[in-house]
Biopython code that builds the backbone (N, CA, C, O; Angstrom):
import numpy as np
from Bio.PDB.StructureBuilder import StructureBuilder

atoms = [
    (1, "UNK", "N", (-7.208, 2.592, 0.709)),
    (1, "UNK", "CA", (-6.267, 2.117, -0.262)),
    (1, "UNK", "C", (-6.947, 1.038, -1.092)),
    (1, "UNK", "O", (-7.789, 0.196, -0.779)),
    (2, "UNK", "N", (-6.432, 1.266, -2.059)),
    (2, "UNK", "CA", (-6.759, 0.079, -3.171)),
    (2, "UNK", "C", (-6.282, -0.363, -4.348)),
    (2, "UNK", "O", (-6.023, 0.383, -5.293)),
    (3, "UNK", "N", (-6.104, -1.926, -4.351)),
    (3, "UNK", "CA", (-4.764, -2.581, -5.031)),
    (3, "UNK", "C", (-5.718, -3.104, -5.713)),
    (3, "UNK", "O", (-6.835, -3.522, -5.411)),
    (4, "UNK", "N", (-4.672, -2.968, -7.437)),
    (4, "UNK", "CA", (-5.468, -3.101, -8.584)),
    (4, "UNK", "C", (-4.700, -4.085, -9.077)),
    (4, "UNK", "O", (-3.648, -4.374, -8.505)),
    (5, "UNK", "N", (-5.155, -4.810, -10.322)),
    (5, "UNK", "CA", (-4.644, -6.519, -10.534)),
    (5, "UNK", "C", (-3.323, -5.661, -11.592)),
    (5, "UNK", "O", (-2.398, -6.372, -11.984)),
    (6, "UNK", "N", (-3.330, -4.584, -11.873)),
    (6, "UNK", "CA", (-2.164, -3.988, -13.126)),
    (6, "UNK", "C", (-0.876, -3.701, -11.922)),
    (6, "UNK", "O", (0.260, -3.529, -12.365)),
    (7, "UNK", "N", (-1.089, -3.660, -10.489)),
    (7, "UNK", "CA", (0.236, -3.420, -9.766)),
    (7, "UNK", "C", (-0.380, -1.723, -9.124)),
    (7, "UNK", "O", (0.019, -1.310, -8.035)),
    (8, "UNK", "N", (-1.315, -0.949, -9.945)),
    (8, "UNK", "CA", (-1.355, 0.276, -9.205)),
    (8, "UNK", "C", (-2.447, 0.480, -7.683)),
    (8, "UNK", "O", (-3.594, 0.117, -7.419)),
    (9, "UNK", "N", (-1.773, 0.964, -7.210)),
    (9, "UNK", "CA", (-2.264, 1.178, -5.835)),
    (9, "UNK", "C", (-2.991, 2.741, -5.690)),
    (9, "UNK", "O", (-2.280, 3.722, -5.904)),
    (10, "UNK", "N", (-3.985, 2.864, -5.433)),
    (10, "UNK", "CA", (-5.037, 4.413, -5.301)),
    (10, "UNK", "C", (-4.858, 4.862, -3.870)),
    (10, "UNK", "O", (-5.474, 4.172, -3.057)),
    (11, "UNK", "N", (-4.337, 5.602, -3.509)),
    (11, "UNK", "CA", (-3.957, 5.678, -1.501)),
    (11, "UNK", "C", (-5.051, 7.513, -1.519)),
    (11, "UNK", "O", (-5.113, 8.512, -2.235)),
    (12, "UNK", "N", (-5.540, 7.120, -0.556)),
    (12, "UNK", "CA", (-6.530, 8.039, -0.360)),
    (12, "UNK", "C", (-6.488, 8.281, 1.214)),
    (12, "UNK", "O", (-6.840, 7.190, 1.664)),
    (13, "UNK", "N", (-6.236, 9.159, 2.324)),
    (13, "UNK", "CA", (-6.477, 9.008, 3.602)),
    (13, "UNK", "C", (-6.434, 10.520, 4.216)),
    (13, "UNK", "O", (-6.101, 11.543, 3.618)),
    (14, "UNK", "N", (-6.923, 10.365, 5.762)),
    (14, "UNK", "CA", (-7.067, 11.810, 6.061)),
    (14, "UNK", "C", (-6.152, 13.491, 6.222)),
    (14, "UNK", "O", (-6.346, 14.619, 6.676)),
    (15, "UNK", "N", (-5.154, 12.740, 5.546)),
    (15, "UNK", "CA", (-4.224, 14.277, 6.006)),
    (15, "UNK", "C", (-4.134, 14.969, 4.928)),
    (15, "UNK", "O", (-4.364, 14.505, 3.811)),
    (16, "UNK", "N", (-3.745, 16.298, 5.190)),
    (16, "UNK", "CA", (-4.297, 17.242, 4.394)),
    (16, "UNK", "C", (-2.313, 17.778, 3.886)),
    (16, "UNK", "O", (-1.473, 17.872, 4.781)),
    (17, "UNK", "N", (-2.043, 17.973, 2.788)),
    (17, "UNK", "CA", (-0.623, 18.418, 2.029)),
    (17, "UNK", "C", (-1.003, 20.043, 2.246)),
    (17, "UNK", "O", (-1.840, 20.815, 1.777)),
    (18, "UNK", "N", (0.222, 20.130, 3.344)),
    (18, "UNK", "CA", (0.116, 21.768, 3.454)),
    (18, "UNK", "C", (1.995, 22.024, 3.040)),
    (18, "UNK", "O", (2.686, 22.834, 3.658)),
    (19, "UNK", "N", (2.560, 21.086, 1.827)),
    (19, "UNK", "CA", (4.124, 21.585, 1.596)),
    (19, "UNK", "C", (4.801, 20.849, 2.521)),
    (19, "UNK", "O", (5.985, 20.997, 2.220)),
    (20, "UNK", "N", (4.725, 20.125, 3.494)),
    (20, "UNK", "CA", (5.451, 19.380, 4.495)),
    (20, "UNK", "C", (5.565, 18.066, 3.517)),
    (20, "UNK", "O", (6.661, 17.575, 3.784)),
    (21, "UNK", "N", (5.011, 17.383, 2.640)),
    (21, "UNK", "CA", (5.438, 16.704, 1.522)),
    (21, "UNK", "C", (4.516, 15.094, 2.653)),
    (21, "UNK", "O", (5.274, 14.126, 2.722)),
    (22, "UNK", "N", (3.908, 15.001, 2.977)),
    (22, "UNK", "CA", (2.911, 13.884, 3.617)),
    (22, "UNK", "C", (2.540, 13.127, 2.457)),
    (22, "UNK", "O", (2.877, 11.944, 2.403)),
    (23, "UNK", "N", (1.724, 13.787, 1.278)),
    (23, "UNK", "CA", (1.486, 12.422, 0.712)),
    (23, "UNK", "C", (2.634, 11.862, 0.219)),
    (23, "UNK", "O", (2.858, 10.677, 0.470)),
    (24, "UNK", "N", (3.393, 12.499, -0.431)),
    (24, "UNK", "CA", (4.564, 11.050, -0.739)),
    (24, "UNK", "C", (5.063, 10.641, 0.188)),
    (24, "UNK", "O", (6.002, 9.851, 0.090)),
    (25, "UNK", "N", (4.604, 11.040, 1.326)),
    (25, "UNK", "CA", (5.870, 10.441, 2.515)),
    (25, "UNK", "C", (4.987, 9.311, 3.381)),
    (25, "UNK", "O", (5.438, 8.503, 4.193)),
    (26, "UNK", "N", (3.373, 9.524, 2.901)),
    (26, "UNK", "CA", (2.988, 8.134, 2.869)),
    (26, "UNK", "C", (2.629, 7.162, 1.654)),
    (26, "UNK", "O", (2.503, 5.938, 1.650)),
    (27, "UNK", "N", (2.515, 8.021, 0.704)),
    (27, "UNK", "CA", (3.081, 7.009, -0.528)),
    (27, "UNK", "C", (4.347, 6.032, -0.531)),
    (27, "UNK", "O", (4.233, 4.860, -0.889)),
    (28, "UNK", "N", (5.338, 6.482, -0.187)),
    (28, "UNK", "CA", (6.455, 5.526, 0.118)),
    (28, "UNK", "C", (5.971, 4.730, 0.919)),
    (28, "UNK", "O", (5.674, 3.656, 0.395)),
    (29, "UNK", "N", (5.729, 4.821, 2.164)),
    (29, "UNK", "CA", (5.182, 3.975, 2.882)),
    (29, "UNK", "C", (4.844, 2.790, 2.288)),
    (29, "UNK", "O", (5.529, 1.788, 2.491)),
    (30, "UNK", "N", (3.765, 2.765, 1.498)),
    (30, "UNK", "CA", (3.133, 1.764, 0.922)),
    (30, "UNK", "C", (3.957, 0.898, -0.382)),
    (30, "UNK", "O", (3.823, -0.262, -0.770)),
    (31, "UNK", "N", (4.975, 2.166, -0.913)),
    (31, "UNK", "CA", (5.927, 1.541, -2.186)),
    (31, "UNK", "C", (6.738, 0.919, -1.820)),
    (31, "UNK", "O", (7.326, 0.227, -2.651)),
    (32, "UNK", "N", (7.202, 0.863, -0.247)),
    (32, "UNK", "CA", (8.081, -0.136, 0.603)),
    (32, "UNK", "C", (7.502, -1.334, 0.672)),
    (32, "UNK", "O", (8.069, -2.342, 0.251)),
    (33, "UNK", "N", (6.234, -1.349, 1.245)),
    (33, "UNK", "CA", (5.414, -2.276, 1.918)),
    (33, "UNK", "C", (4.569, -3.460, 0.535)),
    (33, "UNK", "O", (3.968, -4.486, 0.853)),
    (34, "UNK", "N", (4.702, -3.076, -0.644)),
    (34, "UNK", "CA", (4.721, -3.524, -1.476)),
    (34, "UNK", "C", (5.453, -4.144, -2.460)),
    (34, "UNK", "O", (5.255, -5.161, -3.124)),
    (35, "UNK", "N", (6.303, -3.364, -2.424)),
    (35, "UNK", "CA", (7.604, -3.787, -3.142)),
    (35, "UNK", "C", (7.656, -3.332, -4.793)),
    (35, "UNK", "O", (8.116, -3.984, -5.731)),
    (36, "UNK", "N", (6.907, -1.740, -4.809)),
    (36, "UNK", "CA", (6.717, -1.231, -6.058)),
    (36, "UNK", "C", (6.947, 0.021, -6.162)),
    (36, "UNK", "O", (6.573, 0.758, -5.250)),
    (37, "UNK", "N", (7.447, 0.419, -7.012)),
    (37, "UNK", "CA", (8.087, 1.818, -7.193)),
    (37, "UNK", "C", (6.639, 2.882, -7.064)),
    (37, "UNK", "O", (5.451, 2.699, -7.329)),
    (38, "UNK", "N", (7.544, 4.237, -6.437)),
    (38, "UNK", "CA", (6.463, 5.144, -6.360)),
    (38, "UNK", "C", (5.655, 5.759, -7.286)),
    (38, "UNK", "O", (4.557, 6.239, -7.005)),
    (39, "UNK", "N", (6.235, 5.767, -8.560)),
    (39, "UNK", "CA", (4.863, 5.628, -9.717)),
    (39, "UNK", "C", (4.296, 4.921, -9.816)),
    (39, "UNK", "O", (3.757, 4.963, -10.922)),
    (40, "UNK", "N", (3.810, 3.580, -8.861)),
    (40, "UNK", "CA", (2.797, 2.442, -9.070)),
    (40, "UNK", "C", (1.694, 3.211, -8.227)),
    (40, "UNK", "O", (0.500, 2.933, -8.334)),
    (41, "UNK", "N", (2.318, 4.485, -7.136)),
    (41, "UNK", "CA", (1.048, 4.632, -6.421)),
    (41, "UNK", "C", (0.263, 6.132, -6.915)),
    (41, "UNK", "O", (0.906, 6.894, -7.636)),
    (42, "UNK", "N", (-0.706, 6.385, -6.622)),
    (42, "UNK", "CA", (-1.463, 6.946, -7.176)),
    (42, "UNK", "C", (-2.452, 7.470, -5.876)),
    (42, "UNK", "O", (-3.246, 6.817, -5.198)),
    (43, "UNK", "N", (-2.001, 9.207, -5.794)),
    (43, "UNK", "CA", (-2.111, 9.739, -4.428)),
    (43, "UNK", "C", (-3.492, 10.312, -4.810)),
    (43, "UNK", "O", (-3.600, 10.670, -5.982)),
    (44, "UNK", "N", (-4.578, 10.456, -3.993)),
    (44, "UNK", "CA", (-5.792, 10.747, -4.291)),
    (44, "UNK", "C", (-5.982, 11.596, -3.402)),
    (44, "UNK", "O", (-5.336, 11.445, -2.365)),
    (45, "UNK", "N", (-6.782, 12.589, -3.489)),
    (45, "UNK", "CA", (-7.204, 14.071, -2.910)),
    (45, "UNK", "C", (-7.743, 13.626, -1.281)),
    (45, "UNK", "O", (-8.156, 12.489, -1.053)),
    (46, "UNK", "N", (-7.691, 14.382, -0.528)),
    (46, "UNK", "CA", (-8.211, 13.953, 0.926)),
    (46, "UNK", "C", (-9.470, 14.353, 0.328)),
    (46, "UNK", "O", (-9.670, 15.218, -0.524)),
    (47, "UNK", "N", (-10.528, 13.350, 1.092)),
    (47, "UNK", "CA", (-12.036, 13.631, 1.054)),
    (47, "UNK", "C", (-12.805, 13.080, 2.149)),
    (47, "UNK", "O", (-12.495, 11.939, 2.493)),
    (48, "UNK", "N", (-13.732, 13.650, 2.756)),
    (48, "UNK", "CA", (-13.841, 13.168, 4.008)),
    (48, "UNK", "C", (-15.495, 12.577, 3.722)),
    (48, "UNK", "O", (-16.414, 12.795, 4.512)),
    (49, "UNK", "N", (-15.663, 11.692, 2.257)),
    (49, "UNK", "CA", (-16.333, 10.557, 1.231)),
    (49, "UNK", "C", (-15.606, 9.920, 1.612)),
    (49, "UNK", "O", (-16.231, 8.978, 2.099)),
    (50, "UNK", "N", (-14.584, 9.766, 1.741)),
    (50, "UNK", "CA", (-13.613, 8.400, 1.485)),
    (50, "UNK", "C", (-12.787, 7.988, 2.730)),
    (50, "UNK", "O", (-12.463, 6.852, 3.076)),
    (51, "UNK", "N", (-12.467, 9.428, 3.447)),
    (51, "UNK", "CA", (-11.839, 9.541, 4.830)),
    (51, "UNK", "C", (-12.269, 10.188, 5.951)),
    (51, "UNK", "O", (-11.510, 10.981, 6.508)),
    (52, "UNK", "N", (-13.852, 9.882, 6.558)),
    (52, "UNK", "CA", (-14.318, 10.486, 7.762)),
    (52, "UNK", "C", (-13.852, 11.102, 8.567)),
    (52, "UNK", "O", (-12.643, 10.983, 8.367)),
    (53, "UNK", "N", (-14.061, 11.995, 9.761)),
    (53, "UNK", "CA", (-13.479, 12.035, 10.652)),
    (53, "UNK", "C", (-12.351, 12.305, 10.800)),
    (53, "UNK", "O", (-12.035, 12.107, 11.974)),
    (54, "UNK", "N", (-11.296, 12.779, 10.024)),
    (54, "UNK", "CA", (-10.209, 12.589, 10.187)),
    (54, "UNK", "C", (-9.343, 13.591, 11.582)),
    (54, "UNK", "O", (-10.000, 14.373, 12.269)),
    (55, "UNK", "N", (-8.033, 13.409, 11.770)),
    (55, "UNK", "CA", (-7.514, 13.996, 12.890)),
    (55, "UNK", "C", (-6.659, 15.201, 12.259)),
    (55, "UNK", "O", (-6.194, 15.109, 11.122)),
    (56, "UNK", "N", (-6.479, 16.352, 13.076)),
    (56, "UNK", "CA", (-5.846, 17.389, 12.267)),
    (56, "UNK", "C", (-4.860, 17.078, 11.723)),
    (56, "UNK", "O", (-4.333, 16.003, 12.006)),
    (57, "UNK", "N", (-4.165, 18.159, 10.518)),
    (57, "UNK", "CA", (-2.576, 17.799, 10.395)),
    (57, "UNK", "C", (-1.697, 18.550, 11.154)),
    (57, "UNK", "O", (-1.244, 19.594, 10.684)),
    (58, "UNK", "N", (-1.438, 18.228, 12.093)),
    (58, "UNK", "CA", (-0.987, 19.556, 13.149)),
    (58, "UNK", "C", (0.537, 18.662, 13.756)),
    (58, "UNK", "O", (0.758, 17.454, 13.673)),
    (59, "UNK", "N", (1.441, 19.770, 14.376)),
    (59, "UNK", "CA", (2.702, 19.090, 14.665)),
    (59, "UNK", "C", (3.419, 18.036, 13.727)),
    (59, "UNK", "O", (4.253, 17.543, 14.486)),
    (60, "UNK", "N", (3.533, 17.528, 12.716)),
    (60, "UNK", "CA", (4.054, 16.478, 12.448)),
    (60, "UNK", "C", (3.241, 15.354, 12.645)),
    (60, "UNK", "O", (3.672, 14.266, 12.263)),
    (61, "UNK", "N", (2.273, 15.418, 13.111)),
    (61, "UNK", "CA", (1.272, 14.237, 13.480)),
    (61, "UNK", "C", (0.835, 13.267, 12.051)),
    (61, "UNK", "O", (0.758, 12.038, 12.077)),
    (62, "UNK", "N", (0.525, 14.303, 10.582)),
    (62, "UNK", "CA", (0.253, 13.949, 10.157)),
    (62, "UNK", "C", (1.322, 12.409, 9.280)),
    (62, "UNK", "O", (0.961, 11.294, 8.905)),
    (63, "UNK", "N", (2.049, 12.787, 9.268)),
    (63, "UNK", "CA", (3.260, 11.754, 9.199)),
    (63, "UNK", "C", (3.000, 10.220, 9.763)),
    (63, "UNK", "O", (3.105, 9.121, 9.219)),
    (64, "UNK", "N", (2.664, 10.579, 10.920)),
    (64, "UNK", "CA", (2.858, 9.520, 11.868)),
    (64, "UNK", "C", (1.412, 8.828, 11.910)),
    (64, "UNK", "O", (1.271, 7.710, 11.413)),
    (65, "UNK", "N", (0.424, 9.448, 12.459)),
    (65, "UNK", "CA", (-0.744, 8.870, 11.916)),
    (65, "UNK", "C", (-1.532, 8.369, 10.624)),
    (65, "UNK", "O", (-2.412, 7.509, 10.669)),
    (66, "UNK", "N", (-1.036, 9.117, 9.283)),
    (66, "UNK", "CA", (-1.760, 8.475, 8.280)),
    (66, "UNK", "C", (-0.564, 7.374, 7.859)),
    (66, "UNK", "O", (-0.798, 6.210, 7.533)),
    (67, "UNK", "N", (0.590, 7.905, 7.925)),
    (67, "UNK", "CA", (1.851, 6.329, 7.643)),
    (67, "UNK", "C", (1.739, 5.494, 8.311)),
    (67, "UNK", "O", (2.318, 4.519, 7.831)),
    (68, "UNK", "N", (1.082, 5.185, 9.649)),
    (68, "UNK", "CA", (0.878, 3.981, 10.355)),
    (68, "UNK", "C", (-0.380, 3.603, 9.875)),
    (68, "UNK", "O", (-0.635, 2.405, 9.748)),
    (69, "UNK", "N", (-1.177, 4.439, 9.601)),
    (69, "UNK", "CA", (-2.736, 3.945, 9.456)),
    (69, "UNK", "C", (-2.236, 2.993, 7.754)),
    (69, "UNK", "O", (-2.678, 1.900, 7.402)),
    (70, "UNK", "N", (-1.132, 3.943, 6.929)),
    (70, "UNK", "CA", (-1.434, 2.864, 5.425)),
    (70, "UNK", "C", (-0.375, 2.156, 5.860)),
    (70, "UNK", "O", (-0.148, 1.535, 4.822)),
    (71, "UNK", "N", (0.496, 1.762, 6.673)),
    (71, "UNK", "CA", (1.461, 0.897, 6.612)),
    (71, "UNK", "C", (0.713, -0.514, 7.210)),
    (71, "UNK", "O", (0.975, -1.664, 6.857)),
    (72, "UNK", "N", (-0.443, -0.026, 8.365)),
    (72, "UNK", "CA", (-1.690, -1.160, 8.807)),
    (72, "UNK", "C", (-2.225, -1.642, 7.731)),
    (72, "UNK", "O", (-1.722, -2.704, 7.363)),
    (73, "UNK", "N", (-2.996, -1.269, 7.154)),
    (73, "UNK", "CA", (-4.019, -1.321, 5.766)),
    (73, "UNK", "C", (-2.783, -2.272, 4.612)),
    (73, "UNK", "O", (-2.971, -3.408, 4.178)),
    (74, "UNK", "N", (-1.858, -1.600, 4.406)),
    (74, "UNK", "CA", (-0.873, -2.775, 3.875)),
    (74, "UNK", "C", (-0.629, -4.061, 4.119)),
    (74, "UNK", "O", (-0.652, -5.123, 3.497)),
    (75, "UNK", "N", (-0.296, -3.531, 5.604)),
    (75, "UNK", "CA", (-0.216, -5.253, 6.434)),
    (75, "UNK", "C", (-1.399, -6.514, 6.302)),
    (75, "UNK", "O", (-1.278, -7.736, 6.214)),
    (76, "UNK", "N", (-2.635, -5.572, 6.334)),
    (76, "UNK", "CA", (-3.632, -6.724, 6.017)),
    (76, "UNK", "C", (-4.249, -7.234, 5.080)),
    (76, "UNK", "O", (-4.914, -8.268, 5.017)),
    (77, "UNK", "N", (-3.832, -5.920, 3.821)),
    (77, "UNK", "CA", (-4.026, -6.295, 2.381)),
    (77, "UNK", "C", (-2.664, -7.821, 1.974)),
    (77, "UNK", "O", (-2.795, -8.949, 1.500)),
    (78, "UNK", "N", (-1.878, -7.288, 2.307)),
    (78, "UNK", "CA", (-1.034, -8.445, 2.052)),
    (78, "UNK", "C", (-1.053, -9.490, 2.795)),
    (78, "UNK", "O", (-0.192, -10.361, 2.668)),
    (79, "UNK", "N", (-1.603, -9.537, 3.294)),
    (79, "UNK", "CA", (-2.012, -10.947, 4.055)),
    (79, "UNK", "C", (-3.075, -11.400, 3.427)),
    (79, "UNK", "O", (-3.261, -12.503, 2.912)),
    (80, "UNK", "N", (-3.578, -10.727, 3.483)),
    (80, "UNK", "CA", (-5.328, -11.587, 2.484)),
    (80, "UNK", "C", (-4.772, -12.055, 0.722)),
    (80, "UNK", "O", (-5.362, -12.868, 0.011)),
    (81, "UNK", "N", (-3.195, -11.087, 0.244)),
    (81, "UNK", "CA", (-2.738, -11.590, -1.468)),
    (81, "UNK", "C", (-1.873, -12.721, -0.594)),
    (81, "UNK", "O", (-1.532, -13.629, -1.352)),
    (82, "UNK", "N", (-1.617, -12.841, 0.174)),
    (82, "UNK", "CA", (-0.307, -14.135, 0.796)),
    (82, "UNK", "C", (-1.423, -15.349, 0.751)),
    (82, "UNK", "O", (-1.016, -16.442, 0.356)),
    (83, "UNK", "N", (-2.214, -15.276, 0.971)),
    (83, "UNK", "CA", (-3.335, -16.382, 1.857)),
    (83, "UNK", "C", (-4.019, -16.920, -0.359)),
    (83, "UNK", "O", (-4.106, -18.060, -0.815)),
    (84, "UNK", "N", (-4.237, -15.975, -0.885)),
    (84, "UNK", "CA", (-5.245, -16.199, -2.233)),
    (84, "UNK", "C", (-3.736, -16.697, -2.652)),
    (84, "UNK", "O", (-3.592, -17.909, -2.493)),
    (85, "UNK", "N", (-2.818, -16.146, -3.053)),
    (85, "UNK", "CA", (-1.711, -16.337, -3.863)),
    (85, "UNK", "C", (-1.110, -17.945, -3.494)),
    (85, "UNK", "O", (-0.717, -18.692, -4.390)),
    (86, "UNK", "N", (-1.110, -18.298, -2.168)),
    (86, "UNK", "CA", (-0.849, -19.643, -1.755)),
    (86, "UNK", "C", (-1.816, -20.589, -2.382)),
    (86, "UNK", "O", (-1.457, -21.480, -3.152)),
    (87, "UNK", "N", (-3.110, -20.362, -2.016)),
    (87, "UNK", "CA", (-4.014, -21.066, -2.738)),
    (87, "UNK", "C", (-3.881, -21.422, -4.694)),
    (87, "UNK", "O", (-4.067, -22.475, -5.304)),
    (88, "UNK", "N", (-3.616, -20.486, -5.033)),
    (88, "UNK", "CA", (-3.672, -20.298, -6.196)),
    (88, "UNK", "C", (-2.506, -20.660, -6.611)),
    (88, "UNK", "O", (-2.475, -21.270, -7.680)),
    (89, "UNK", "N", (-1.546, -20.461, -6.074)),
    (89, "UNK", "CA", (0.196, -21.449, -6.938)),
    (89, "UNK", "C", (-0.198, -22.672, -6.021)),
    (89, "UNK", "O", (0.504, -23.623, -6.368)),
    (90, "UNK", "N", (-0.909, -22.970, -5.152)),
    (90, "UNK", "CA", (-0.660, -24.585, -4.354)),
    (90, "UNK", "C", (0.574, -24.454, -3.151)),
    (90, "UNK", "O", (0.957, -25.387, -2.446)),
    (91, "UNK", "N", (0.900, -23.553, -3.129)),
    (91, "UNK", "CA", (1.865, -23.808, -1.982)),
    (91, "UNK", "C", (1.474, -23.315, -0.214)),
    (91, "UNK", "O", (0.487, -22.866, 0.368)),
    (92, "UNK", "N", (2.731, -23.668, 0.123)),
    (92, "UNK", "CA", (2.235, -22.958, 1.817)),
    (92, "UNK", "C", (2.322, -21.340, 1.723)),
    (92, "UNK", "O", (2.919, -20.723, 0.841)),
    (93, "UNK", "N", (1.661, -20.823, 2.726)),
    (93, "UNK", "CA", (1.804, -19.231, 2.605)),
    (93, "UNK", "C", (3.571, -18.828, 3.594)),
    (93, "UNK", "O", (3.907, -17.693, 3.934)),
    (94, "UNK", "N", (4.281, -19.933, 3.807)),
    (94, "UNK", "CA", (5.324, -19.459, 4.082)),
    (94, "UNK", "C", (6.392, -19.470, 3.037)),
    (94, "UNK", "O", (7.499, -19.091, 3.421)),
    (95, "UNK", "N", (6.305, -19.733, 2.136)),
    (95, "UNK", "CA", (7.069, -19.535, 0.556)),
    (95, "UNK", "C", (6.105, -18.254, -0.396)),
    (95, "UNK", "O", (6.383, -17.841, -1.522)),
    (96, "UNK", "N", (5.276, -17.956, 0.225)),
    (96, "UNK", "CA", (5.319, -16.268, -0.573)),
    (96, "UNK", "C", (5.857, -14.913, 0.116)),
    (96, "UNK", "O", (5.843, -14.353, 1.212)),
    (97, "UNK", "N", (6.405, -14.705, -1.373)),
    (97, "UNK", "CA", (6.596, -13.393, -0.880)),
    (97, "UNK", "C", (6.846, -12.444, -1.823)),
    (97, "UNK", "O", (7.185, -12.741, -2.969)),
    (98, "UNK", "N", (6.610, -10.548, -1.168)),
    (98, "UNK", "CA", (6.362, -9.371, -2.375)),
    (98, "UNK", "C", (7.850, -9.810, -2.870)),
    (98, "UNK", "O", (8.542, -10.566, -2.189)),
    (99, "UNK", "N", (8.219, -9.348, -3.933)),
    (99, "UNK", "CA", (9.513, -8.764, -4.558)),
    (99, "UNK", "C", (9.492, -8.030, -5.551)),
    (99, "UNK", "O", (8.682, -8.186, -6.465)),
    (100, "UNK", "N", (10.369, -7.128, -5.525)),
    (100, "UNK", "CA", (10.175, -6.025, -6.502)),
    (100, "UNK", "C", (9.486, -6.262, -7.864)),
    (100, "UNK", "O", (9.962, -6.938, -8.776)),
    (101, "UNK", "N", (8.597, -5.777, -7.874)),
    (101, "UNK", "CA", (7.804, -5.820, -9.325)),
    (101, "UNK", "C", (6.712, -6.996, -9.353)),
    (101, "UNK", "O", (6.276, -7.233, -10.479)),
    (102, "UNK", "N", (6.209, -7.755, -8.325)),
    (102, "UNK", "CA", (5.522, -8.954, -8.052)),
    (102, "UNK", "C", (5.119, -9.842, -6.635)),
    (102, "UNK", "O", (4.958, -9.520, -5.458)),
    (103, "UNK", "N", (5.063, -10.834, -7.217)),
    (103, "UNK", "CA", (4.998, -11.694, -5.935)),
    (103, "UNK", "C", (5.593, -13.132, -6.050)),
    (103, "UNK", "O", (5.118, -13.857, -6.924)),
    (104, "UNK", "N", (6.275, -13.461, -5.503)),
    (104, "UNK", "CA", (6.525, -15.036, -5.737)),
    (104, "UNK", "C", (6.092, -15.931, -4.813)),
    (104, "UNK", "O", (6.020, -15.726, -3.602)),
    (105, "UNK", "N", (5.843, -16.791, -5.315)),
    (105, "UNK", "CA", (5.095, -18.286, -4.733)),
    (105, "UNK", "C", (5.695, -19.330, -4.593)),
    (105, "UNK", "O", (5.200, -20.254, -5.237)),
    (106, "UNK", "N", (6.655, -19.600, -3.954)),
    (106, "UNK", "CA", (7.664, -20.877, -4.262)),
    (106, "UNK", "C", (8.152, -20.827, -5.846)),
    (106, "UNK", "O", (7.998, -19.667, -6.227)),
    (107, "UNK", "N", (8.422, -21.248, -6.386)),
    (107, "UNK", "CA", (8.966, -21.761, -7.770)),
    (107, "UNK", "C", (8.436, -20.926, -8.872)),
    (107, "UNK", "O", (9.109, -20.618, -9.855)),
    (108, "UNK", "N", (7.148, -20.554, -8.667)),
    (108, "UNK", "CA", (6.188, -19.586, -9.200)),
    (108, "UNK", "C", (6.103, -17.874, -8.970)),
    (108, "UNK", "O", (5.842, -17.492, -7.829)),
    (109, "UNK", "N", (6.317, -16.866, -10.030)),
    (109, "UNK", "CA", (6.166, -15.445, -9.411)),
    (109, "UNK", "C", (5.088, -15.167, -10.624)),
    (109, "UNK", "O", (4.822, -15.733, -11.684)),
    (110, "UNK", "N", (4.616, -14.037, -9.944)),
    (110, "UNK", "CA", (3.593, -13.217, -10.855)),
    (110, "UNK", "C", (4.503, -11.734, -10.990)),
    (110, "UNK", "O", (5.060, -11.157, -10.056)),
    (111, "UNK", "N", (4.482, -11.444, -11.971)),
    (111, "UNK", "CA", (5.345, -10.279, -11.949)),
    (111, "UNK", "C", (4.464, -9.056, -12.844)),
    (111, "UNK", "O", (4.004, -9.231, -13.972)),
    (112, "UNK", "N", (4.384, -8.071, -12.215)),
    (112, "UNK", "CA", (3.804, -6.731, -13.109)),
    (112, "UNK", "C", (4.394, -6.409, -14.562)),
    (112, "UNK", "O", (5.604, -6.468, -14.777)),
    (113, "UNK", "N", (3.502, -6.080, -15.504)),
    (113, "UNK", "CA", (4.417, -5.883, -17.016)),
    (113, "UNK", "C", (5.163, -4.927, -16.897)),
    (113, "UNK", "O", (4.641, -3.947, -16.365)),
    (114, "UNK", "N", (6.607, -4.796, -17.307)),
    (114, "UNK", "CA", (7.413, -3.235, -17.095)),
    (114, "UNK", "C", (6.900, -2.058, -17.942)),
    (114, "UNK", "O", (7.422, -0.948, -17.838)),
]
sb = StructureBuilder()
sb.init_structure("model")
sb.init_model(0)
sb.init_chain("A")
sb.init_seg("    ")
for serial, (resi, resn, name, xyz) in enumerate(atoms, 1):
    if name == "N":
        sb.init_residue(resn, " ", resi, " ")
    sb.init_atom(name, np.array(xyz, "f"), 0.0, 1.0, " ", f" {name:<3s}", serial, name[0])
structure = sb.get_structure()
């Protein structure tokens, strides 16, 4: 995954769309975990350049393993914008937070252009 300074997010990971509807169903994932609508994300082809190894898409698995794997990858991307974003408005990192269309910083938000 990768978060761009315009709000769009590039989600790239190992499961393969056989009609069971996986990538948007880990695209949401991430449009939750962000706090940006699902045209901010931007679903990229499985490639195993970008996604090694990957585990089959078999049973429903794929669901569950690549949505936990980007809902992880979320968790720690936003921790590393919580930690810069504190720095950068001056406040504690317990007054930030996503909200739809941005981020706010105590008193301060950065908000994506509509």
């Amino acid at each position: 995954m990768h978060v761009y300074k315009d709000g769009s997010i590039h989600l790239s990971h190992g499961g393969t769309e056989m009609g069971q509807g996986l990538y948007i169903k880990v695209a949401q994932v991430l449009a939750d975990a962000f706090c940006v609508g699902l045209d901010a994300i931007k679903i990229m082809a499985t490639s195993t350049g970008k996604v090694p190894n990957t585990s089959a898409t078999a049973a429903s698995s794929g669901s569950d393993l690549n949505g936990m794997a980007a809902w992880d990858a979320a968790r720690q991307i936003k921790a590393r914008l919580v930690t810069h974003a504190a720095k950068l408005y001056q406040c504690d990192e317990a007054v930030v937070e996503f909200v739809p269309g941005g981020i706010r910083a105590g008193t301060s938000s950065w908000l994506l252009p509509s």
